[in-house]
C-alpha positions as CSV (number, residue, x, y, z in Angstrom):
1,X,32.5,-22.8,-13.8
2,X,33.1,-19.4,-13.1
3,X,29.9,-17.2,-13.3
4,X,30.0,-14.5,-16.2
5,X,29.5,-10.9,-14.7
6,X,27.1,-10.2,-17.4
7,X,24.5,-8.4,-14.7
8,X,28.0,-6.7,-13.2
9,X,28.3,-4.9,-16.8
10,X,24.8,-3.9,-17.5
11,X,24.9,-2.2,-13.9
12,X,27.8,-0.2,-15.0
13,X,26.4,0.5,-17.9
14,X,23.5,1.7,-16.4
15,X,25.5,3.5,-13.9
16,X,27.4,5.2,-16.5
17,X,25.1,6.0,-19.0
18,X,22.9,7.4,-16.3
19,X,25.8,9.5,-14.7
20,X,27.1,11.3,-18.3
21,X,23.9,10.9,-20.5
22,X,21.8,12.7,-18.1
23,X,21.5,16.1,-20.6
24,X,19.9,14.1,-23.4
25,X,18.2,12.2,-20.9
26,X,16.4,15.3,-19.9
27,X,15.3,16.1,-23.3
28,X,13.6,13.0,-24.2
29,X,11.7,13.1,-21.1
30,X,10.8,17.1,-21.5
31,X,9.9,16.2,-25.0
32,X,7.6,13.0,-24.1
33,X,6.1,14.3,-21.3
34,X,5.1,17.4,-23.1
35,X,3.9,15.3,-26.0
36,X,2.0,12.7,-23.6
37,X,0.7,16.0,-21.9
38,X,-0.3,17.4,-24.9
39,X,-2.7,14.4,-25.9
40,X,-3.8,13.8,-22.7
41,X,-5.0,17.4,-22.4
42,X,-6.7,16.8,-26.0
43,X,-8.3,13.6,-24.9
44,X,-9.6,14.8,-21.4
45,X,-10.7,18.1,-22.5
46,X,-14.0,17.4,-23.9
47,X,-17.1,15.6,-21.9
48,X,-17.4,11.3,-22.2
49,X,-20.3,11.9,-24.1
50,X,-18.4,13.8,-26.9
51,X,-15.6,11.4,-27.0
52,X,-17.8,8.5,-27.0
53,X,-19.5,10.1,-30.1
54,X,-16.1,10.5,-32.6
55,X,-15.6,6.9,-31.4
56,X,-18.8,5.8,-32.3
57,X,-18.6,7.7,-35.7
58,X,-15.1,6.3,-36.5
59,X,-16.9,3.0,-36.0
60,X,-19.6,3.2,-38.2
61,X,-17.1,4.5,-41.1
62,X,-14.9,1.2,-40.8
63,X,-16.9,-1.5,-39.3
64,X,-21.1,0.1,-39.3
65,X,-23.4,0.8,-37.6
66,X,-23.5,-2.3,-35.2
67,X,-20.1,-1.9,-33.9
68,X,-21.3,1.9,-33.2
69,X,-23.7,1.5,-31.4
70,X,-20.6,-1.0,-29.6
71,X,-18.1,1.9,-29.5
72,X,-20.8,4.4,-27.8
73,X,-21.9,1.7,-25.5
74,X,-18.6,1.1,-24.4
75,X,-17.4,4.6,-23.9
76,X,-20.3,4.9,-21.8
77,X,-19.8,2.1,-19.5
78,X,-15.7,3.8,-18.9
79,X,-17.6,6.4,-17.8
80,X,-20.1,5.7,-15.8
81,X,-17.7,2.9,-13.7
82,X,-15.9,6.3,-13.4
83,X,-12.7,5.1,-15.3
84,X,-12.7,8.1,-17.7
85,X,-10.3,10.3,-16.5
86,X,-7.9,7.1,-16.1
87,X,-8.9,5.6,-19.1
88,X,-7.8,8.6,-21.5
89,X,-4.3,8.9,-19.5
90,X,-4.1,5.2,-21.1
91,X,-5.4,5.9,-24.1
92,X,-2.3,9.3,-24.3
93,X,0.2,6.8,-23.2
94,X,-0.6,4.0,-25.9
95,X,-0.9,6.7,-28.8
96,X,2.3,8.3,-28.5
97,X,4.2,4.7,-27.8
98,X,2.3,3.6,-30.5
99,X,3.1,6.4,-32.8
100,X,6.9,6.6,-31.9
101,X,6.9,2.7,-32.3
102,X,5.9,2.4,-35.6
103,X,8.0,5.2,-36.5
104,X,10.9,3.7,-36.0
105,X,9.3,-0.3,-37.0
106,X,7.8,0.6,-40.2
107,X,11.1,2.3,-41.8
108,X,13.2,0.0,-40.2
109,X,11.2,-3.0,-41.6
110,X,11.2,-1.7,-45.1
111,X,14.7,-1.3,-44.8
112,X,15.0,-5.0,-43.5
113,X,13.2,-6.0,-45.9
114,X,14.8,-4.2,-49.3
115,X,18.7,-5.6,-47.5
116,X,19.6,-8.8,-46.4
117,X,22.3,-7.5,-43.9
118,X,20.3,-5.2,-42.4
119,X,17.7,-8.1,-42.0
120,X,20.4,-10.2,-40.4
121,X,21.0,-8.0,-37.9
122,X,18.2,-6.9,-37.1
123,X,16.1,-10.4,-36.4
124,X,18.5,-11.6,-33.8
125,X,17.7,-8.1,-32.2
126,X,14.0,-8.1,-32.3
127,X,14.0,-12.1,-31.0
128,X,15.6,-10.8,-28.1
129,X,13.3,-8.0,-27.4
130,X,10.6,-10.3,-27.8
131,X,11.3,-12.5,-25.6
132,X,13.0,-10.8,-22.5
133,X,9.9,-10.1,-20.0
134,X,8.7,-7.1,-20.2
135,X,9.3,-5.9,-16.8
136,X,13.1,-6.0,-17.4
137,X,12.8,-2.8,-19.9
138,X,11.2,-0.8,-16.8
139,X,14.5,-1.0,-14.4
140,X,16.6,1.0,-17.2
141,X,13.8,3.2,-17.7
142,X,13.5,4.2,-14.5
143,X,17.4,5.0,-14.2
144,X,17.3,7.0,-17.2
145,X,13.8,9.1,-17.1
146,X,12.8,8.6,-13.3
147,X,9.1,7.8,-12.5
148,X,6.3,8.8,-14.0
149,X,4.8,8.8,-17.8
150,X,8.4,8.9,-19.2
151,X,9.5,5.6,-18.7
152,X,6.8,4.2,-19.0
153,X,6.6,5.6,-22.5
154,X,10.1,4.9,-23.3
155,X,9.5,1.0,-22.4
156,X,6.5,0.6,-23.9
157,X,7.9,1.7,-27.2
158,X,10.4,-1.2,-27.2
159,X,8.3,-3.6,-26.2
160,X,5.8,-3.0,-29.0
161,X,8.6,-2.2,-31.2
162,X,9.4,-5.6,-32.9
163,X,5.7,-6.5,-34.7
164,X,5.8,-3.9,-36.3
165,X,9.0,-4.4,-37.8
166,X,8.4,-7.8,-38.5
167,X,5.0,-7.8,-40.1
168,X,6.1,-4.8,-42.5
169,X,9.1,-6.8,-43.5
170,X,7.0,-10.1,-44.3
171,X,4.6,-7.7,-46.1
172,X,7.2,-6.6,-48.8
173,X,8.5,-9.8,-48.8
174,X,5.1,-11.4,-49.8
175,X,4.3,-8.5,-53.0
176,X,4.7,-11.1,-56.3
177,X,7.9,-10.6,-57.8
178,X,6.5,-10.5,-61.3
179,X,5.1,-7.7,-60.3
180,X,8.1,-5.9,-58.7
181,X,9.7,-7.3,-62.4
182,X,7.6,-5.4,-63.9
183,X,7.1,-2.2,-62.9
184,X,11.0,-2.6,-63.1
185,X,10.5,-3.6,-66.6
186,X,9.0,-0.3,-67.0
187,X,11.9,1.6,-65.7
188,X,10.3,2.6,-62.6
189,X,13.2,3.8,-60.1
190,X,13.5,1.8,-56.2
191,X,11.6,4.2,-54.9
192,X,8.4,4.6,-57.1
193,X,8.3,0.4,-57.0
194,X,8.2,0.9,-52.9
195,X,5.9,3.9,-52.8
196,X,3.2,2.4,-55.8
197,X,3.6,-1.0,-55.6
198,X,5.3,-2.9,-52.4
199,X,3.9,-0.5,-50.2
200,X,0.4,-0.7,-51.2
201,X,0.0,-4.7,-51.8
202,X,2.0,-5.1,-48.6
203,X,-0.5,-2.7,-46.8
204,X,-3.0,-5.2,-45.0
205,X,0.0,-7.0,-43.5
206,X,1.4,-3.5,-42.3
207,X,-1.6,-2.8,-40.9
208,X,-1.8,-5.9,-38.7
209,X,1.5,-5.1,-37.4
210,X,0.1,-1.6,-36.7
211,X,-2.9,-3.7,-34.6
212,X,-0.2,-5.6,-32.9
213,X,1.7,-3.0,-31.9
214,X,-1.2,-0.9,-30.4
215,X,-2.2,-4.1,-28.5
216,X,0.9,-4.4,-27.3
217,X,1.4,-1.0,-26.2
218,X,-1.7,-1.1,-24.6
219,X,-1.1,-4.2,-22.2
220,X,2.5,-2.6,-21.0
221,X,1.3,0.6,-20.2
222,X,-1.1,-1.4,-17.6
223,X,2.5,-2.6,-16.7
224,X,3.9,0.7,-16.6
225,X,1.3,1.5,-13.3
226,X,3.9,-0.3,-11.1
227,X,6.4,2.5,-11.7
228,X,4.1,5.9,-11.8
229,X,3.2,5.7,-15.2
230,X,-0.9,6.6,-14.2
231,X,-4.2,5.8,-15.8
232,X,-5.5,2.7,-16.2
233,X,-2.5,0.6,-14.8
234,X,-2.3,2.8,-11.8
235,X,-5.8,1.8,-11.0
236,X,-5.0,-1.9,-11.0
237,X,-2.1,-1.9,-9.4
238,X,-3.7,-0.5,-6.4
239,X,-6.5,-2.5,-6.8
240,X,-4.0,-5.4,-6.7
241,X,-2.0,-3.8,-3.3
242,X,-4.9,-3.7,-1.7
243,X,-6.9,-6.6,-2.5
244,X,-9.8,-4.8,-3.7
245,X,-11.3,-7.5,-6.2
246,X,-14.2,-4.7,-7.3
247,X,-11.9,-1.9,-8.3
248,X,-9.9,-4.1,-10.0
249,X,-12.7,-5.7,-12.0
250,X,-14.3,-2.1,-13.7
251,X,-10.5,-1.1,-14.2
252,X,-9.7,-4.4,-16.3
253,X,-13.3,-4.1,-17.7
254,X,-12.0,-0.6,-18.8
255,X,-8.5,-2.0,-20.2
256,X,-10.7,-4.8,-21.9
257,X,-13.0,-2.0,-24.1
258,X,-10.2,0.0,-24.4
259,X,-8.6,-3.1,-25.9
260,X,-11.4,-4.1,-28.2
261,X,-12.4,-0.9,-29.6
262,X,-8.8,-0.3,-30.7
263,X,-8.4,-3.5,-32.1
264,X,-11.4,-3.6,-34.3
265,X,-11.3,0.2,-35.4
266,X,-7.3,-0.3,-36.5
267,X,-7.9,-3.8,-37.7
268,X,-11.0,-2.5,-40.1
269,X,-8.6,0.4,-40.9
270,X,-6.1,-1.8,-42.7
271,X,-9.2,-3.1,-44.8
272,X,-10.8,0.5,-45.8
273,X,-6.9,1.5,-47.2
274,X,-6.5,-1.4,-49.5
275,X,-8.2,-1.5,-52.8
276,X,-9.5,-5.1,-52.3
277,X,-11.0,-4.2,-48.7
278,X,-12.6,-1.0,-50.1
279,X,-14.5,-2.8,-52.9
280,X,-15.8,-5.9,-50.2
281,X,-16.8,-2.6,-47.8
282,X,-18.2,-0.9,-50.6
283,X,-20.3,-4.6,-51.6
284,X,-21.3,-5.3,-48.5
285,X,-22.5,-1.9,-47.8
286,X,-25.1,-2.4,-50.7
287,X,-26.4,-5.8,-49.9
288,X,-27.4,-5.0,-46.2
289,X,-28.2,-2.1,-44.3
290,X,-26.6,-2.9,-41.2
291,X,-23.7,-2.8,-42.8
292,X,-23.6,0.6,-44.3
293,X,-20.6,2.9,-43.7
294,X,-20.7,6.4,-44.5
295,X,-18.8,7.8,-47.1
296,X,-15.2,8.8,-46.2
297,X,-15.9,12.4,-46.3
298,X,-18.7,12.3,-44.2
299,X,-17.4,10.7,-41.5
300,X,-14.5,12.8,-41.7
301,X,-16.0,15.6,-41.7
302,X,-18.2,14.4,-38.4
303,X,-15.1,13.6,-36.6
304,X,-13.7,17.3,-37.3
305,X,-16.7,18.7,-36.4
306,X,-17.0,17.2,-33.0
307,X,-13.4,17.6,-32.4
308,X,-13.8,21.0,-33.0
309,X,-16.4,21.1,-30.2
310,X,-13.9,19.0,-28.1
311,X,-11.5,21.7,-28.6
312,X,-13.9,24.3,-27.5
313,X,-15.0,22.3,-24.1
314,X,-10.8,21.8,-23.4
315,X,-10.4,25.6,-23.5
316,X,-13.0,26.6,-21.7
317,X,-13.1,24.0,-19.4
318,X,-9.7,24.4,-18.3
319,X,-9.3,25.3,-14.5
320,X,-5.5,26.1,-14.8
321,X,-2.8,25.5,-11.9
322,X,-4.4,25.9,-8.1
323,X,-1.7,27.0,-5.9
324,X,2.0,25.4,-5.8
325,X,2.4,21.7,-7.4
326,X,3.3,19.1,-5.0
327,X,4.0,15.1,-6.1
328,X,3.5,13.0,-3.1
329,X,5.0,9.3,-3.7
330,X,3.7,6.2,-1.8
331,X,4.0,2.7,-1.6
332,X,1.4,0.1,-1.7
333,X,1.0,-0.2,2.4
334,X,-1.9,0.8,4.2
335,X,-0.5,3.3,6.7
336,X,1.2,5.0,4.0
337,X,-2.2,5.1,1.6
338,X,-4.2,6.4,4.8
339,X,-1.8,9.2,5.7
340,X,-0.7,9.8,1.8
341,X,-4.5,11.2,1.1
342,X,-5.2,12.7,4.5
343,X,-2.4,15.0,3.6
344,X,-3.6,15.5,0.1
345,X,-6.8,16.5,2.0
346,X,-5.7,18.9,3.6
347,X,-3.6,20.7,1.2
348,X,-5.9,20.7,-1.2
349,X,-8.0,22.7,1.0
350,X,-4.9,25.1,1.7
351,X,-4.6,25.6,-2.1
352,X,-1.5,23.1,-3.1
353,X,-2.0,20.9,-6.3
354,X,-1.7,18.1,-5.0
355,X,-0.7,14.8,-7.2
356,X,-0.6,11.1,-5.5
357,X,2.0,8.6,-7.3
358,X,1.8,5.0,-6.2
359,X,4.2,3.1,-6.9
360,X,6.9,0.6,-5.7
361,X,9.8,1.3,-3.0
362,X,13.0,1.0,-5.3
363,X,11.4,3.1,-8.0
364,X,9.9,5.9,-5.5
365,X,13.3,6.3,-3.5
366,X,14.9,7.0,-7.7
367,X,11.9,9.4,-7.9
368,X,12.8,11.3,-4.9
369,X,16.3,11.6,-5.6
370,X,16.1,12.2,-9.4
371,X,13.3,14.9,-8.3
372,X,10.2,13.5,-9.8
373,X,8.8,12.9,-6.5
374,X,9.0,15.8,-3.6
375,X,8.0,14.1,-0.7
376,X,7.6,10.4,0.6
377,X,5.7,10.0,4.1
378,X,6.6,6.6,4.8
379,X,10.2,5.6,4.7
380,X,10.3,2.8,7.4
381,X,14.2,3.4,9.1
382,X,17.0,2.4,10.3
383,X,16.2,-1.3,9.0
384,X,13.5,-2.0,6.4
385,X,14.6,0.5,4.0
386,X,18.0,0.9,4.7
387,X,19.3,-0.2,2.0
388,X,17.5,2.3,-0.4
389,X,18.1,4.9,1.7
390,X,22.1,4.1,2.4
391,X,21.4,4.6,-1.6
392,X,20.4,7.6,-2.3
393,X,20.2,9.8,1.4
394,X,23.4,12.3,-0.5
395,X,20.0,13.1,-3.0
396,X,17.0,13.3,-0.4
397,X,15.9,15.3,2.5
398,X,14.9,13.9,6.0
399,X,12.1,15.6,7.9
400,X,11.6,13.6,10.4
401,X,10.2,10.7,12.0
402,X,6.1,10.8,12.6
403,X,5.3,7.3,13.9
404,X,8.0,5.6,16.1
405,X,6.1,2.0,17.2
406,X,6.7,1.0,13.9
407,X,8.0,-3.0,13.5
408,X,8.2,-6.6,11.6
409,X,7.3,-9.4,12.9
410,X,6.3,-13.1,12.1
411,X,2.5,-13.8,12.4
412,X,0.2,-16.6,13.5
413,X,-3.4,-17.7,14.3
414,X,-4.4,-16.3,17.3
415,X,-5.0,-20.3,18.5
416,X,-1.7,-21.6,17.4
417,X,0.1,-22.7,20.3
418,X,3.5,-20.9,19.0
419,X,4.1,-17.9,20.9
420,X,7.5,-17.0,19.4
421,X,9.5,-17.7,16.4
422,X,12.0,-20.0,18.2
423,X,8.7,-22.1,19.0
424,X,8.3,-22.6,14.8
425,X,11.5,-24.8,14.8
426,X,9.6,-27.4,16.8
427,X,6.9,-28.1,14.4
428,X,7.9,-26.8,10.4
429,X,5.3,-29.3,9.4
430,X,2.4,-27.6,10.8
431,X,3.2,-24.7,8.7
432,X,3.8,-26.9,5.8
433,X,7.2,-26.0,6.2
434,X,7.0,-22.5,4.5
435,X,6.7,-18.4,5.6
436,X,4.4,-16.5,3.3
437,X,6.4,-13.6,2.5
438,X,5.6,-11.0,0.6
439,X,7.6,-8.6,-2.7
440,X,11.2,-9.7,-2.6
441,X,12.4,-6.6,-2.8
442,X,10.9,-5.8,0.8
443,X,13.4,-4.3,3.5
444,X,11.5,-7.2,5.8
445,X,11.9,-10.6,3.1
446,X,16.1,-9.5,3.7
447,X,15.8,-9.6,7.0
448,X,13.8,-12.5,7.4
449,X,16.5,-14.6,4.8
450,X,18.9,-12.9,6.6
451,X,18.8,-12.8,10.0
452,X,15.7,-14.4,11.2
453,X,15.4,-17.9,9.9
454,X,19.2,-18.6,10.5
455,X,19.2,-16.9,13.9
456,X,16.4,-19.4,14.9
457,X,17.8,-22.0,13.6
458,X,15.1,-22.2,10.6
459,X,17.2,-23.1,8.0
460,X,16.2,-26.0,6.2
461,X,13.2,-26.3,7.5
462,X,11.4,-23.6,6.2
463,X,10.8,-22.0,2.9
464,X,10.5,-18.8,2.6
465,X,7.9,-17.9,-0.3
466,X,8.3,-15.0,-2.5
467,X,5.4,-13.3,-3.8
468,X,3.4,-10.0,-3.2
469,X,1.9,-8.3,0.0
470,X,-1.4,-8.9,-1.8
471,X,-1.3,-12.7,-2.4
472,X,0.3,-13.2,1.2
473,X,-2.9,-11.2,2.4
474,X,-5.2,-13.3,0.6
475,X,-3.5,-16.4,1.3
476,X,-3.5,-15.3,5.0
477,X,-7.6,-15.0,4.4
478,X,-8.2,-18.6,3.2
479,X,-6.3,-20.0,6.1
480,X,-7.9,-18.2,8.5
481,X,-11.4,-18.8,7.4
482,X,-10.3,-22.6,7.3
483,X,-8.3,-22.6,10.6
484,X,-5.2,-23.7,8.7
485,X,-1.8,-23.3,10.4
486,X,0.2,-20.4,8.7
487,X,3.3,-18.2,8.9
488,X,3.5,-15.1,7.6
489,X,5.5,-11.8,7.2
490,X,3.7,-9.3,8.4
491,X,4.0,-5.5,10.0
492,X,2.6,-2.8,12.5
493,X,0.7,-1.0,11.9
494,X,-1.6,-2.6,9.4
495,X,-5.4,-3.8,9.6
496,X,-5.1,-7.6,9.3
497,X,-4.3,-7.4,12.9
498,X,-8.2,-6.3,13.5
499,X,-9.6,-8.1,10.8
500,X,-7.8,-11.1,11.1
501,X,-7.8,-13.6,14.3
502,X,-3.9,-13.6,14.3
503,X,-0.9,-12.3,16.8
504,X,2.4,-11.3,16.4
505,X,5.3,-13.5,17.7
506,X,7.8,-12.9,19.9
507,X,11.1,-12.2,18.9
508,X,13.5,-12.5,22.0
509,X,16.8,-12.4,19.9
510,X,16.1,-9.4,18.4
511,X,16.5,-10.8,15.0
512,X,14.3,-8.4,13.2
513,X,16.0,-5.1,15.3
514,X,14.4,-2.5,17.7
515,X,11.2,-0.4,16.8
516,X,11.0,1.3,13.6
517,X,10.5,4.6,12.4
518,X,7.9,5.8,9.9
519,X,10.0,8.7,8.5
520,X,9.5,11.3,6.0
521,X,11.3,11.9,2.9
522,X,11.8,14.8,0.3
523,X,13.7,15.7,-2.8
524,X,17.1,17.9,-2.2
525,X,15.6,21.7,-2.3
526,X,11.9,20.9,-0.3
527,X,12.7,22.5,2.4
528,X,13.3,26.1,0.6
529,X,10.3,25.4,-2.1
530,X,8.0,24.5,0.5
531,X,8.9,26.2,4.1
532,X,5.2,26.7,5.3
533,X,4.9,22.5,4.2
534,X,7.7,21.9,5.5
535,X,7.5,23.6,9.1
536,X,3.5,21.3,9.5
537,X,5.1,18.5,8.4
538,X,7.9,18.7,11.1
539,X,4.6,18.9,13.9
540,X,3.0,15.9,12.7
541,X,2.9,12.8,14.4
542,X,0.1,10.1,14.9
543,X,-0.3,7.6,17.8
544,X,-2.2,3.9,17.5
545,X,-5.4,5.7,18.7
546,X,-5.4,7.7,16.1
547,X,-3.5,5.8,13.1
548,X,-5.3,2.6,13.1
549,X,-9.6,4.2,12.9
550,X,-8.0,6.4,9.9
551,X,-6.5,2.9,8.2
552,X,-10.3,1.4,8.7
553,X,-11.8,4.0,7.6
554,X,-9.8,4.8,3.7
555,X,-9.0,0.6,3.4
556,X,-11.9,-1.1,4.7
557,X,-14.8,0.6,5.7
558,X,-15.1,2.8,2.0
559,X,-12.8,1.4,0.3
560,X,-12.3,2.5,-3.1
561,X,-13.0,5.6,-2.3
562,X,-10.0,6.7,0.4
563,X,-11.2,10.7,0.2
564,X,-14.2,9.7,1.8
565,X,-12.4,7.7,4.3
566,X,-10.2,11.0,5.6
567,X,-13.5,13.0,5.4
568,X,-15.1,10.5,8.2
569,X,-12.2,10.2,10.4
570,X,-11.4,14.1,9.8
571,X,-15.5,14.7,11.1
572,X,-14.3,12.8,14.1
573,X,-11.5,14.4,14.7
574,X,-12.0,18.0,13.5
575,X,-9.0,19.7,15.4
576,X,-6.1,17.4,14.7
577,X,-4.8,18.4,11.2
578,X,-5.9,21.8,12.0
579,X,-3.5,22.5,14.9
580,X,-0.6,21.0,13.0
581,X,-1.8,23.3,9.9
582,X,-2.8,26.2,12.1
């Protein structure tokens, strides 16, 4: 049967859509990205101790004094595992995807629910949304909006669209009809009968489609890291690339109270609005003292008042715009981290405002030539990214080459007695007949499927496993601390090689191509906004001696912390960056 070109059609639709709808395009993401901007700014402005305080107040209002105490705690702890900043990025990203959510949900399920067509057409479409993974809704995105908060936004929103519609549909549906009947009886008009009666019986079921769709927003903004989106999700995505099980713990801690505190304050919300939930509140608040709330206004009136101060502390606090804005892309690999924050180092210290965006290859070669990224460091050519950069080279800038020992290779134990991968087709079973591979998408997985196993004669006797750089890394780990055969993809430069008793092997056909080159990158126009950058980055080139110590030093030795990485290695070596800068 003849395959349907269903993925052919959504690629031109794509194509097309991103080709003549780029004007409105444009708009939405100016008017997101102000809006997220806007909140962030509001939510950042004010110290953690402030912030944690309208939190704690809100709590004791809607749940008492117990889960206040929770809500201050918590704040805290973001804090202090120094989380805040990222944490409140989240937080702006999940409001406004929240907001703009249920502002197309809750109309549309009240419309759903008060028409039967509607309703028919509209299930079919929310099972689908449901269900496709949630990853799918990023590609588009990133098409439309480029990288960044945008699209992350934008596919958030739909994803956390379809609770929200559904639960305020079932809510309506669930008010008694006697008592629709009669306030009908009493001549009240379709719109009273929604806005007095449906509305608020139907509220604590809205409400937990409010909960739901704040949850949800909240767990695909972490998504949303892979493609530039910041905060939180940013930090565990990194955490992931680089296998740093501690970062990634106090970030998901931070997700985790994040998570709670919304979901109790909007789940006890839902019970303060309706009559019934305001009389249990108002009876439990007399028959035990740990479960007092204030009174409405008095809370209110708290909140206002420390906002108010927040307000004050984002004003003056304010530093404003240092020097010329720069957006320097990378991908998750460790030459291009290491060199990514030396040079955000050093033009920080020259005055540039400099802004680090980690995320995947596809998405930051899109960036660069939609111009939400100015500068890559690290495009690995003429092979492993050829293919994104065959793409999109019309849209992007070359500098220049700054590392040119650059290659892919298959790696083993340092013990094994293969010496080159022609010697792997003697023994697949002592490799458990697979190659650890890492993303996919990877310029090297192509070349290995393509070129390497059947120009070794590998086919069928190897398996070639799909995953992540991180999980081939830590799979590389356990077989090296228990002396276990394995093949895996693998590059230079990178660390493993000195942390890891493994070697490289031979490749006498040539299969993966000559040497590589690390190459820089820029949006169309770099060059003429940034001739000073431009002209250093032309002079910069690194050797071995110098590369690999500065990849020790930000992913190993303080790792976690990659600024103090390039401070040790630039104390050792004070007149490198300053010649090239000079």
């Amino acid at each position: 049967m003849r395959k349907l070109p269903i993925g052919d059609r959504v690629d031109d639709a794509v194509s097309f859509l991103t080709e003549h709808g780029r004007p409105v395009f444009d708009v939405v993401k100016d008017a997101v990205s102000g809006l997220v901007d806007g909140v962030e700014a509001v939510l950042s402005g004010p110290p953690a101790l402030v912030m944690a305080l309208i939190v704690a107040l809100l709590g004791w209002w809607l749940r008492g004094p117990l889960f206040a105490l929770f809500g201050l705690a918590g704040m805290l702890l973001i804090d202090n595992l120094g989380e805040w900043d990222s944490a409140m990025k989240t937080l702006a990203l999940v409001l406004v995807s929240s907001v703009v959510a249920l502002a197309v949900g809750v109309p549309l399920g009240v419309w759903s629910a008060r028409r039967p067509r509607v309703a028919a057409v509209v299930q079919p479409l929310l099972d689908f949304m449901q269900t496709m993974p949630a990853f799918v809704y990023l590609i588009p995105a990133i098409f439309f909006f480029g990288v960044g908060q945008v699209p992350g936004v934008i596919a958030t929103m739909i994803f956390a669209l379809p609770p929200g519609v559904r639960l305020t549909r079932l809510g309506i549906a669930q008010v008694d009809t006697e008592t629709v009947e009669a306030a009908q009886a009493f001549g009240s008009p379709p719109a009273r009968i929604l806005t007095r009666v449906q509305l608020p019986l139907a509220l604590g079921t809205i409400m937990t489609g409010v909960n739901q769709v704040i949850m949800l927003s909240l767990s695909m903004v972490v998504t949303a890291g892979m493609v530039g989106a910041g905060g939180l999700g940013a930090e565990v995505f990194g955490a992931i690339t680089q296998l740093d099980v501690g970062k990634g713990f106090e970030a998901g801690l931070a997700v985790v109270v994040l998570a709670i505190t919304l979901d109790r304050l909007t789940g006890a919300l839902g019970s303060r609005l309706s009559p019934a939930g305001r009389t249990r509140t108002a009876e439990a608040g007399r028959r035990a003292v740990l479960a007092y709330r204030p009174r409405p206004a008095f809370a209110l009136g708290g909140v206002l008042v420390l906002a108010l101060v927040s307000a004050g502390f984002g004003l003056t606090g304010a530093d404003g715009v240092k020097g010329k804005k720069l957006t320097i892309g990378y991908i998750p690999w460790d030459e291009d981290v290491a060199i990514s924050h030396l040079w955000k180092r050093e033009l920080e210290k020259k005055g540039y405002d400099v802004k680090l965006q980690q995320v995947d290859a596809g998405p930051l070669y899109s960036g660069l030539a939609s111009g939400d990224v100015d500068l890559f460091l690290d495009s690995w050519l003429p092979a492993t990214h050829a293919d994104y950069y065959t793409r999109y080279k019309d849209k992007i800038e070359t500098i220049g080459p700054w590392y040119g020992d650059a290659s892919m290779q298959l790696a083993v134990l340092k013990d094994d007695p293969a010496n080159s991968v022609a010697d792997l087709a003697k023994n697949p079973g002592r490799y458990k007949r697979r190659i650890v591979g890492i993303e996919p998408s990877a310029g090297e997985m192509k070349i290995v499927k393509g070129k390497v196993i059947p120009g070794y004669g590998l086919a069928g006797k190897y398996e070639l496993v799909q995953g992540s750089t991180p999980a081939m890394l830590a799979e590389l780990s356990r077989s090296a601390a228990a002396k276990q055969p394995i093949v895996v993809t693998l590059w230079k430069p990178h660390w493993a090689y000195s942390k890891f008793p493994i070697k490289p092997l031979a490749d006498p056909k040539k299969a993966f191509g000559d040497a590589e080159k690390a190459t820089m990158l820029a949006r169309q126009g770099f060059a003429k906004d940034f001739p000073e950058l431009n002209g250093w980055l032309k002079r910069f080139t690194m050797t071995d001696d110098k590369l690999f110590p500065l990849e020790d030093l930000v992913i190993n030795q303080h790792k976690g912390d990659p600024a103090a990485g390039v401070d040790a290695w630039t104390k050792a070596n004070p007149d490198f960056m300053s010649k090239i800068m000079s």
